[in-house]
PyMOL CGO cylinders between C-alpha atoms (Angstrom):
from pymol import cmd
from pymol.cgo import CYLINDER

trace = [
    CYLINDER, 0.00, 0.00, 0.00, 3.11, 2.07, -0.29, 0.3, 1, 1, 1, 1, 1, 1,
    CYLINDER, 3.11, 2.07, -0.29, 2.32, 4.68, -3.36, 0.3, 1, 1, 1, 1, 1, 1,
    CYLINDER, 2.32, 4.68, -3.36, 5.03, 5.57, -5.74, 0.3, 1, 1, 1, 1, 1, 1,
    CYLINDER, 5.03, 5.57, -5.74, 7.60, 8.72, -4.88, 0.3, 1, 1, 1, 1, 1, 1,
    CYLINDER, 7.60, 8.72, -4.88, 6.44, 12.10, -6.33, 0.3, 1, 1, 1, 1, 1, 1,
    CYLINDER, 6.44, 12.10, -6.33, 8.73, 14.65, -6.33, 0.3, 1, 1, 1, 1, 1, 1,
    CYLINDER, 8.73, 14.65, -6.33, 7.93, 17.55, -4.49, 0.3, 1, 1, 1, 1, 1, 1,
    CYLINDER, 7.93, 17.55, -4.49, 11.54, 19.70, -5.27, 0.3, 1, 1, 1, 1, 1, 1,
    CYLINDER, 11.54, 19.70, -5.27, 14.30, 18.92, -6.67, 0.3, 1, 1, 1, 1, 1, 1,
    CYLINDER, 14.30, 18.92, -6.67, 16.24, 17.37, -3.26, 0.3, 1, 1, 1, 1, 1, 1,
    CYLINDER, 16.24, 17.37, -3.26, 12.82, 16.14, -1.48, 0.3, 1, 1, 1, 1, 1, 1,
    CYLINDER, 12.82, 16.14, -1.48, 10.87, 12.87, -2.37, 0.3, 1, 1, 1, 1, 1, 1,
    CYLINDER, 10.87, 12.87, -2.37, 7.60, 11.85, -0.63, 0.3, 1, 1, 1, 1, 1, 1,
    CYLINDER, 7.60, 11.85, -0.63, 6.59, 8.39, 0.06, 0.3, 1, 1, 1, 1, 1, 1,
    CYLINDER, 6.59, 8.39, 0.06, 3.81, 7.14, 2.35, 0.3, 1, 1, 1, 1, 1, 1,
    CYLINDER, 3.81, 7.14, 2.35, 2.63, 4.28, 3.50, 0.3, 1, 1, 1, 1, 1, 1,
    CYLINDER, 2.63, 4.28, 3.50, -0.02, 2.45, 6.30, 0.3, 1, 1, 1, 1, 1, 1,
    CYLINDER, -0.02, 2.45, 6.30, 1.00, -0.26, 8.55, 0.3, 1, 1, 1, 1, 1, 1,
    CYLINDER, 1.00, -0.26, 8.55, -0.64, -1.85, 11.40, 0.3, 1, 1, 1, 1, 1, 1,
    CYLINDER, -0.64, -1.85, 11.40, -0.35, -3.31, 15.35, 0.3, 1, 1, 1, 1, 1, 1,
    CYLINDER, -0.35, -3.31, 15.35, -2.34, -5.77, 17.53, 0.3, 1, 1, 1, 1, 1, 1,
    CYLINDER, -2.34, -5.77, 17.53, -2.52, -6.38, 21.18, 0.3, 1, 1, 1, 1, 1, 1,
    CYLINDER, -2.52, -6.38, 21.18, -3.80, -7.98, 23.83, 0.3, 1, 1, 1, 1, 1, 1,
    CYLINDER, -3.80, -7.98, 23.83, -4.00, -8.03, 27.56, 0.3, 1, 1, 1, 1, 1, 1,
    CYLINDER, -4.00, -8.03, 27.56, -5.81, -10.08, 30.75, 0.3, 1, 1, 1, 1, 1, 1,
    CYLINDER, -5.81, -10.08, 30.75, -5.90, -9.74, 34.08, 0.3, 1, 1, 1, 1, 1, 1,
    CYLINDER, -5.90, -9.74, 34.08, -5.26, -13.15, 35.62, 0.3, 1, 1, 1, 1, 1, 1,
    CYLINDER, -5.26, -13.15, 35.62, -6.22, -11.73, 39.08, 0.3, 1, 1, 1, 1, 1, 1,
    CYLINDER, -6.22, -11.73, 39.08, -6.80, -8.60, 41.36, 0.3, 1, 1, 1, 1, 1, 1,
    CYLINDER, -6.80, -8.60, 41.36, -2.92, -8.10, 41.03, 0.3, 1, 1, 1, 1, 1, 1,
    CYLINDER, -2.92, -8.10, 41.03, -1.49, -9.55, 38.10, 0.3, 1, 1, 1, 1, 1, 1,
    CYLINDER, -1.49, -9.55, 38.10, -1.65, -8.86, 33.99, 0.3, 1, 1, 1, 1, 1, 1,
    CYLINDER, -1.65, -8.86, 33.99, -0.52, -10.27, 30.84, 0.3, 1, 1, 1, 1, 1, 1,
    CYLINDER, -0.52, -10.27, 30.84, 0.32, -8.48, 27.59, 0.3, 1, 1, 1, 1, 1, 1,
    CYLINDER, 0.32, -8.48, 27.59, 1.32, -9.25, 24.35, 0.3, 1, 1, 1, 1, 1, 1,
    CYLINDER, 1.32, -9.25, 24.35, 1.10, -6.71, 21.29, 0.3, 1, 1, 1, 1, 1, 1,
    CYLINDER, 1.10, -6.71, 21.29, 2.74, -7.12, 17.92, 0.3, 1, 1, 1, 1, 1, 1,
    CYLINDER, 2.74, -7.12, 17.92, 3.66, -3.87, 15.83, 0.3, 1, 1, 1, 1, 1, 1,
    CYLINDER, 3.66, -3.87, 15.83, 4.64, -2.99, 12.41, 0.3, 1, 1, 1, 1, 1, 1,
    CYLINDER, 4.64, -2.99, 12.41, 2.63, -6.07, 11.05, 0.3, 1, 1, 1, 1, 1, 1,
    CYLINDER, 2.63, -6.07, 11.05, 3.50, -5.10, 7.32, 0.3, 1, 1, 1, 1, 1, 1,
    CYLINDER, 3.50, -5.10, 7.32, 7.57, -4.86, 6.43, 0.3, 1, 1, 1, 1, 1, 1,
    CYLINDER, 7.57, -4.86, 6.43, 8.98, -2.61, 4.54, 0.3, 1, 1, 1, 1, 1, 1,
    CYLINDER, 8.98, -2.61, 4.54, 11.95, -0.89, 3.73, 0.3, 1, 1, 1, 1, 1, 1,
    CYLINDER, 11.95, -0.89, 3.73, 12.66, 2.77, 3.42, 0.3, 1, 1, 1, 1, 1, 1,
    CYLINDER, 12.66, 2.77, 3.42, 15.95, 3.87, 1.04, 0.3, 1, 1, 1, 1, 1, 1,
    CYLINDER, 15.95, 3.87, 1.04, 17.07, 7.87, 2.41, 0.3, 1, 1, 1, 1, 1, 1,
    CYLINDER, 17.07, 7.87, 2.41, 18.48, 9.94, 0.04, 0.3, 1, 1, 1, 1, 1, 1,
    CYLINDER, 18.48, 9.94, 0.04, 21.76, 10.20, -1.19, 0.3, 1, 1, 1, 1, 1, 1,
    CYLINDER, 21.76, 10.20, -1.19, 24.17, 12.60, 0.98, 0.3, 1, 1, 1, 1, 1, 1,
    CYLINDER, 24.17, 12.60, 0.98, 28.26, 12.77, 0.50, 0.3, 1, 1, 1, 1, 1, 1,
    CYLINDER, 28.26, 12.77, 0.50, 27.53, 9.30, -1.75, 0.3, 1, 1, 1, 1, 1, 1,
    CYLINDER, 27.53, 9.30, -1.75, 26.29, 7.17, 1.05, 0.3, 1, 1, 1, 1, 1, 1,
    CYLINDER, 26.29, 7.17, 1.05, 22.34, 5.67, 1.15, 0.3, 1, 1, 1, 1, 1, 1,
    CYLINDER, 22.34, 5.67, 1.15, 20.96, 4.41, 4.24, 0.3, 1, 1, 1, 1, 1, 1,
    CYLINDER, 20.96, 4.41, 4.24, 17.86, 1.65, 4.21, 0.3, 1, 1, 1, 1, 1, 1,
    CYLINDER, 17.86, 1.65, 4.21, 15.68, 1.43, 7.39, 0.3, 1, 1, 1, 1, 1, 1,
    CYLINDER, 15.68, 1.43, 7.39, 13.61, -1.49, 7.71, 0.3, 1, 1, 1, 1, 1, 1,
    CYLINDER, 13.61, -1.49, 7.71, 10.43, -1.25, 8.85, 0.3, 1, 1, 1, 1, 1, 1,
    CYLINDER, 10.43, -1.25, 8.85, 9.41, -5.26, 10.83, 0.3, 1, 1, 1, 1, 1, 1,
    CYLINDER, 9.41, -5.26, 10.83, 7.42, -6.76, 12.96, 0.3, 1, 1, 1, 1, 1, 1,
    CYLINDER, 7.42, -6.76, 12.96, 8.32, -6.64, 16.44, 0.3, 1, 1, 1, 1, 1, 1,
    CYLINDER, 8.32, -6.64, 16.44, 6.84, -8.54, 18.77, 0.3, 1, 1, 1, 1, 1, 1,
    CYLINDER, 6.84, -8.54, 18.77, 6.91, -7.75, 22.72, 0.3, 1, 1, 1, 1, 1, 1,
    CYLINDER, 6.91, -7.75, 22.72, 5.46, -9.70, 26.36, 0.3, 1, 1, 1, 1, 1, 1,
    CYLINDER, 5.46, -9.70, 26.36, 4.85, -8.20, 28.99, 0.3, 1, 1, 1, 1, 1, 1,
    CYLINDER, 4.85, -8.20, 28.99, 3.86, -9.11, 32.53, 0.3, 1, 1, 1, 1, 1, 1,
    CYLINDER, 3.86, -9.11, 32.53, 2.90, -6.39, 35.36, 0.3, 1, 1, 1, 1, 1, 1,
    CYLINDER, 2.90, -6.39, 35.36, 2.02, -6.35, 39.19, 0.3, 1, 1, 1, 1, 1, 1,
    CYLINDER, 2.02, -6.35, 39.19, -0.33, -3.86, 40.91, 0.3, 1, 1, 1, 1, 1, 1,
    CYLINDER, -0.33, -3.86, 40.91, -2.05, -2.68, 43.61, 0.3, 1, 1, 1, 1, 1, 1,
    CYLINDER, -2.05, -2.68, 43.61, -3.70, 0.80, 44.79, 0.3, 1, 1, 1, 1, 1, 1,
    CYLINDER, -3.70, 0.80, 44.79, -0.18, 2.18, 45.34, 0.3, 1, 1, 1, 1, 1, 1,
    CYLINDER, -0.18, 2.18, 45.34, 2.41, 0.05, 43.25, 0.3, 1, 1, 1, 1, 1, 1,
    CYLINDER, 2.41, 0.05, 43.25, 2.91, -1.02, 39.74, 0.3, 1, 1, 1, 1, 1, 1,
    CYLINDER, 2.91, -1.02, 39.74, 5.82, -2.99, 38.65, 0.3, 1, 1, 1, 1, 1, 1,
    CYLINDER, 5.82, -2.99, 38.65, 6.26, -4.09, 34.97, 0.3, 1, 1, 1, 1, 1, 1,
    CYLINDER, 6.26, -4.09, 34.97, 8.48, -6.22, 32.82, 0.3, 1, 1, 1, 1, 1, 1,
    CYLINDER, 8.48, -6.22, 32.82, 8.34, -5.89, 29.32, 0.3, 1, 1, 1, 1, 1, 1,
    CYLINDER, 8.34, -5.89, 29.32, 10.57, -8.29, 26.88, 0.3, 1, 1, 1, 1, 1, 1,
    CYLINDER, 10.57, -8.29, 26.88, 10.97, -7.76, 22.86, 0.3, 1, 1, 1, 1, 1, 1,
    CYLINDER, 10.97, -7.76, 22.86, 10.61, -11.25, 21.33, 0.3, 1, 1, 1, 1, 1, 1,
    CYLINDER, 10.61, -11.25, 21.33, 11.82, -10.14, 17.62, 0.3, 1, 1, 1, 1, 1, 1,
    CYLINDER, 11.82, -10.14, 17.62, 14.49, -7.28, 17.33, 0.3, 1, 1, 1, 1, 1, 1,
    CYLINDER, 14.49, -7.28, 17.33, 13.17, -3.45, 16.90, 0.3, 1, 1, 1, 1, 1, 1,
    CYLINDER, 13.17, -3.45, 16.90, 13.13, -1.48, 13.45, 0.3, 1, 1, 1, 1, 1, 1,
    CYLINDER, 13.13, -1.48, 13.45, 16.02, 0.19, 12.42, 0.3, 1, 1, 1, 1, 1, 1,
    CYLINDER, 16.02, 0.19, 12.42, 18.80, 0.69, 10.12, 0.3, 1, 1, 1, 1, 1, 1,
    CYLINDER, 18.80, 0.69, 10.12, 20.38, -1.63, 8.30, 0.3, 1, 1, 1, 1, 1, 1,
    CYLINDER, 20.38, -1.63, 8.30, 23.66, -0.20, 8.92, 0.3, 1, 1, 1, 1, 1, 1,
    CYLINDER, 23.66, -0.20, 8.92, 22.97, 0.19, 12.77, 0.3, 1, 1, 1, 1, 1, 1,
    CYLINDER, 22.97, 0.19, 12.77, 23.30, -2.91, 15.22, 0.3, 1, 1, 1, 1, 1, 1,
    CYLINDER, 23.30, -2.91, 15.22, 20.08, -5.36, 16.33, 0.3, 1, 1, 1, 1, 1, 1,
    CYLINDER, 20.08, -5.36, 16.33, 18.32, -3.46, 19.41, 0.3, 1, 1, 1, 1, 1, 1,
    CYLINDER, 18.32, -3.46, 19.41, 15.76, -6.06, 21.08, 0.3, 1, 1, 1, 1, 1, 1,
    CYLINDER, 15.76, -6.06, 21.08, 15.26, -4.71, 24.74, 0.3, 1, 1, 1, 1, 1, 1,
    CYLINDER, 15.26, -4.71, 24.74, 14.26, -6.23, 28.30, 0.3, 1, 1, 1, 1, 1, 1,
    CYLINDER, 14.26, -6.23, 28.30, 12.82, -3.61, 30.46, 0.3, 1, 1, 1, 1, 1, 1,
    CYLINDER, 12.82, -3.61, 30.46, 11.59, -3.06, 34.18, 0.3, 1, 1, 1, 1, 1, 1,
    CYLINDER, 11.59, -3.06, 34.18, 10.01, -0.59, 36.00, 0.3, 1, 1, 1, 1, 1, 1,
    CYLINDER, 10.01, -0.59, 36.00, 8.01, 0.69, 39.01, 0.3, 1, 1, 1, 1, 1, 1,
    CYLINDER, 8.01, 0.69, 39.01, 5.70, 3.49, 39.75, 0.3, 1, 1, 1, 1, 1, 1,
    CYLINDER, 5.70, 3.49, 39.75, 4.49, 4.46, 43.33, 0.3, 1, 1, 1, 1, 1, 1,
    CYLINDER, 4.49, 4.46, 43.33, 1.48, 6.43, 43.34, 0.3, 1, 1, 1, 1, 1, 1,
    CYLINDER, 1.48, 6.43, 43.34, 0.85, 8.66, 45.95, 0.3, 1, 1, 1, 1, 1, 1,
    CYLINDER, 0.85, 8.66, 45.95, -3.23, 8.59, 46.40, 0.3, 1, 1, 1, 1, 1, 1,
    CYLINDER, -3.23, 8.59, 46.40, -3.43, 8.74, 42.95, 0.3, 1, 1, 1, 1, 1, 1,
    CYLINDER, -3.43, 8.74, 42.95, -2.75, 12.42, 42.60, 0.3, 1, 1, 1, 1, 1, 1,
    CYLINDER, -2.75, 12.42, 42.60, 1.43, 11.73, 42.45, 0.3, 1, 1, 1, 1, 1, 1,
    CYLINDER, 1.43, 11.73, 42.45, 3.26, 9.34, 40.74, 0.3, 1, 1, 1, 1, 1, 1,
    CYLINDER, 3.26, 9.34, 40.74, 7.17, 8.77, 41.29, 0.3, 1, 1, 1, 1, 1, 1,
    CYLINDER, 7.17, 8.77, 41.29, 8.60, 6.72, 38.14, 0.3, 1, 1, 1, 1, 1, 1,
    CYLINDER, 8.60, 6.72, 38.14, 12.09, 4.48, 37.92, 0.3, 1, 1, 1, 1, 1, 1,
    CYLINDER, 12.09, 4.48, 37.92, 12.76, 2.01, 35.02, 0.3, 1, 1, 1, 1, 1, 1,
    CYLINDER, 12.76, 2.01, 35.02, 16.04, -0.02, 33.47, 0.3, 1, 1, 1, 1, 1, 1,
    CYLINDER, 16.04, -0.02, 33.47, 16.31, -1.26, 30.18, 0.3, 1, 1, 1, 1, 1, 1,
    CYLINDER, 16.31, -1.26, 30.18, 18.89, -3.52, 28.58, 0.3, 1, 1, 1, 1, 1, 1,
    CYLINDER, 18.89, -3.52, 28.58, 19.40, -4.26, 24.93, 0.3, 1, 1, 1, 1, 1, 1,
    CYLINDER, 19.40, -4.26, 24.93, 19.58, -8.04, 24.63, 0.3, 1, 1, 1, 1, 1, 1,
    CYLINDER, 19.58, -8.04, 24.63, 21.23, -8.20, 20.83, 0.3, 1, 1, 1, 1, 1, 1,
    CYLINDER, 21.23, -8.20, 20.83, 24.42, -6.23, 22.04, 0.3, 1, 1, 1, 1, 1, 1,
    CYLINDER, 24.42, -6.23, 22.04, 26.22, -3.97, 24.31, 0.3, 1, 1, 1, 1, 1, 1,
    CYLINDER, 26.22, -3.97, 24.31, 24.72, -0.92, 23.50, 0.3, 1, 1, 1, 1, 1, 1,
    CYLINDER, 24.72, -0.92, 23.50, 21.20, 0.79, 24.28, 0.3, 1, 1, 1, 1, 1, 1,
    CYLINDER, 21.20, 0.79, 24.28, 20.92, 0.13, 28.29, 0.3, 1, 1, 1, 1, 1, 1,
    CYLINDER, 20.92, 0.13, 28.29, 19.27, 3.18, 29.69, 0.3, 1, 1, 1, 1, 1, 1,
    CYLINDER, 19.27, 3.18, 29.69, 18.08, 4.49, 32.74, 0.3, 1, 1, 1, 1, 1, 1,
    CYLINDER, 18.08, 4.49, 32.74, 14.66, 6.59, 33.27, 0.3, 1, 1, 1, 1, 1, 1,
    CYLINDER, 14.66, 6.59, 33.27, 13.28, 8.58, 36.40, 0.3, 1, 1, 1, 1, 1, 1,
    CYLINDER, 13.28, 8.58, 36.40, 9.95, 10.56, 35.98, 0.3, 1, 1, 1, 1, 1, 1,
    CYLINDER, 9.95, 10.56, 35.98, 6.96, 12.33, 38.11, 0.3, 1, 1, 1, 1, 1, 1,
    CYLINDER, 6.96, 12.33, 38.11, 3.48, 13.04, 37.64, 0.3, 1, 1, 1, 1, 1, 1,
    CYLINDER, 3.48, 13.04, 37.64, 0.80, 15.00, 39.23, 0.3, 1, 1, 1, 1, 1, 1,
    CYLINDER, 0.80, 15.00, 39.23, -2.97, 13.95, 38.63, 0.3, 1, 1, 1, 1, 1, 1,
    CYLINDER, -2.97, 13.95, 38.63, -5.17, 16.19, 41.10, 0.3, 1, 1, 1, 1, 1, 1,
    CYLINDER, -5.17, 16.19, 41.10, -8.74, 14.74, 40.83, 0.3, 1, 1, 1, 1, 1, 1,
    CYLINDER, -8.74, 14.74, 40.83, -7.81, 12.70, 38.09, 0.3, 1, 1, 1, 1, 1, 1,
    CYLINDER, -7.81, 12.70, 38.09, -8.96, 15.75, 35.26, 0.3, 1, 1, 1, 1, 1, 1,
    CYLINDER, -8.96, 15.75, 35.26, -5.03, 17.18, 35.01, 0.3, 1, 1, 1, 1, 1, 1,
    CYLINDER, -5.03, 17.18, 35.01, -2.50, 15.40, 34.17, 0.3, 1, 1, 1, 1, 1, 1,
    CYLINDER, -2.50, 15.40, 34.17, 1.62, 16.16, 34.50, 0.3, 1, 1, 1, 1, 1, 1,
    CYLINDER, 1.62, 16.16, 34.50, 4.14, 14.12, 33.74, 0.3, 1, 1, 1, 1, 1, 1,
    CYLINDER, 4.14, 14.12, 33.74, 7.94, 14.61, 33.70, 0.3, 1, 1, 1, 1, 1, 1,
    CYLINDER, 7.94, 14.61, 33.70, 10.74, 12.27, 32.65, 0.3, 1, 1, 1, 1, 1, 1,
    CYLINDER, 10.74, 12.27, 32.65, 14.33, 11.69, 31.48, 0.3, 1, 1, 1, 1, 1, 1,
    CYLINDER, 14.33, 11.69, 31.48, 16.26, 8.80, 30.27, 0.3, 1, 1, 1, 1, 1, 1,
    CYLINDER, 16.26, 8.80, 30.27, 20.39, 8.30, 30.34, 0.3, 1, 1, 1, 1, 1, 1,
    CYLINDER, 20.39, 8.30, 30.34, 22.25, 5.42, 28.96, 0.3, 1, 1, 1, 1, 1, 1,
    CYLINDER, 22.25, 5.42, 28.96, 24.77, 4.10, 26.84, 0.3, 1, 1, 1, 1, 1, 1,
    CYLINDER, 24.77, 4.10, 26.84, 26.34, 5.78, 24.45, 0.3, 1, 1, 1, 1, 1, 1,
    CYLINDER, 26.34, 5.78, 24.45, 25.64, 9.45, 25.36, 0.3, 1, 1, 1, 1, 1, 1,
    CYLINDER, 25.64, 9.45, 25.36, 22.18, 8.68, 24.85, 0.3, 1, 1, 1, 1, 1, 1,
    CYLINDER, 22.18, 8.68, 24.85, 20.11, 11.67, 26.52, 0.3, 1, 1, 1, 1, 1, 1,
    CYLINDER, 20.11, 11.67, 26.52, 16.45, 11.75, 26.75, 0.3, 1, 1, 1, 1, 1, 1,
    CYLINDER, 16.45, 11.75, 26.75, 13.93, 14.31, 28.13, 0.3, 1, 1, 1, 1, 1, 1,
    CYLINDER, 13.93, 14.31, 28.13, 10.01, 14.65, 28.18, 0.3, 1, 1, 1, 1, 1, 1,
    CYLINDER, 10.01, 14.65, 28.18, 6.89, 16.92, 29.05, 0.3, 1, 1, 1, 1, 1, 1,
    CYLINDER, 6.89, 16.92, 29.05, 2.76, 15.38, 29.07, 0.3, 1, 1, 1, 1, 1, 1,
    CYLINDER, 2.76, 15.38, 29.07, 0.38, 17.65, 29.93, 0.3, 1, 1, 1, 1, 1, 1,
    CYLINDER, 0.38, 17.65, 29.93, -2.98, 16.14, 29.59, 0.3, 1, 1, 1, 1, 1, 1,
    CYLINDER, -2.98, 16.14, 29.59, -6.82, 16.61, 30.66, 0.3, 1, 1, 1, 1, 1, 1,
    CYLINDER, -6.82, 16.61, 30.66, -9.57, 14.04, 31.22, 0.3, 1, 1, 1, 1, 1, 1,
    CYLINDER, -9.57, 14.04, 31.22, -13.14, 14.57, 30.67, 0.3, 1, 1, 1, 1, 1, 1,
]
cmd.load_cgo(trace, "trace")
């Protein structure tokens, strides 16, 4: 379903496409839930443009991730593993991740967020995140967070949300 390029100018090309994702989850109890969602369910492969001589491919696949989670009124904890490795570029190393995390949320109007990931096809990718939120009566929602890992990988971001 990928339509042909057009040219828009002379050093742009335009190409788009539709792909598509599944999921599931049940709660086995009060406490416990399974997940499973599979994304990208149509492949493809995406050629950039031509810069100092060198093209780049990024290939669009399926991934495939499990998940399992704990919870109660106050905690969450989650563990999330990829099954099939991520998208990316062809050039670039597998990433297929294993990640935990926790919340703790403060009578449901605070939320203090930690998580650890780990890139199970290679060395690099593991990352850190830390995050807040504030949720007063459940209508406003603000949430913070940052990641740090490997690789001078940096990572910052904002939500601000309401709920009718």
């Amino acid at each position: 379903m990928t339509a042909a390029p057009s040219k828009v100018t002379a050093t742009t090309t335009r190409k788009n496409g539709i792909n598509a994702d599944i999921g599931a989850s049940t709660d086995l109890d009060d406490h416990w839930t399974l997940g499973l969602v599979a994304q990208n369910l149509i492949p493809r492969s995406i050629e950039t443009k031509e810069v100092n001589g060198i093209t780049e491919t990024f290939r669009i696949r399926p991934q495939v991730t499990a998940g399992v989670s704990w919870h109660n009124a106050m905690f969450t904890t989650a563990f999330d593993v990829d099954l099939t490795p991520a998208s990316g570029f062809t050039s670039d190393s597998n990433r297929q991740f294993a990640a935990i995390g926790a919340e703790f949320n403060a009578w449901k109007w605070a939320q203090l967020r930690a998580g650890y990931r780990q890139n199970l096809a290679g060395n690099d990718g593991s990352a850190f995140t830390a995050g807040v939120g504030i949720s007063p009566f459940d209508v406003v929602h603000l949430d913070v967070a940052g990641l740090i890992g490997t690789d001078n990988t940096y990572g910052a971001v904002a939500q601000f949300q309401f709920t009718f």
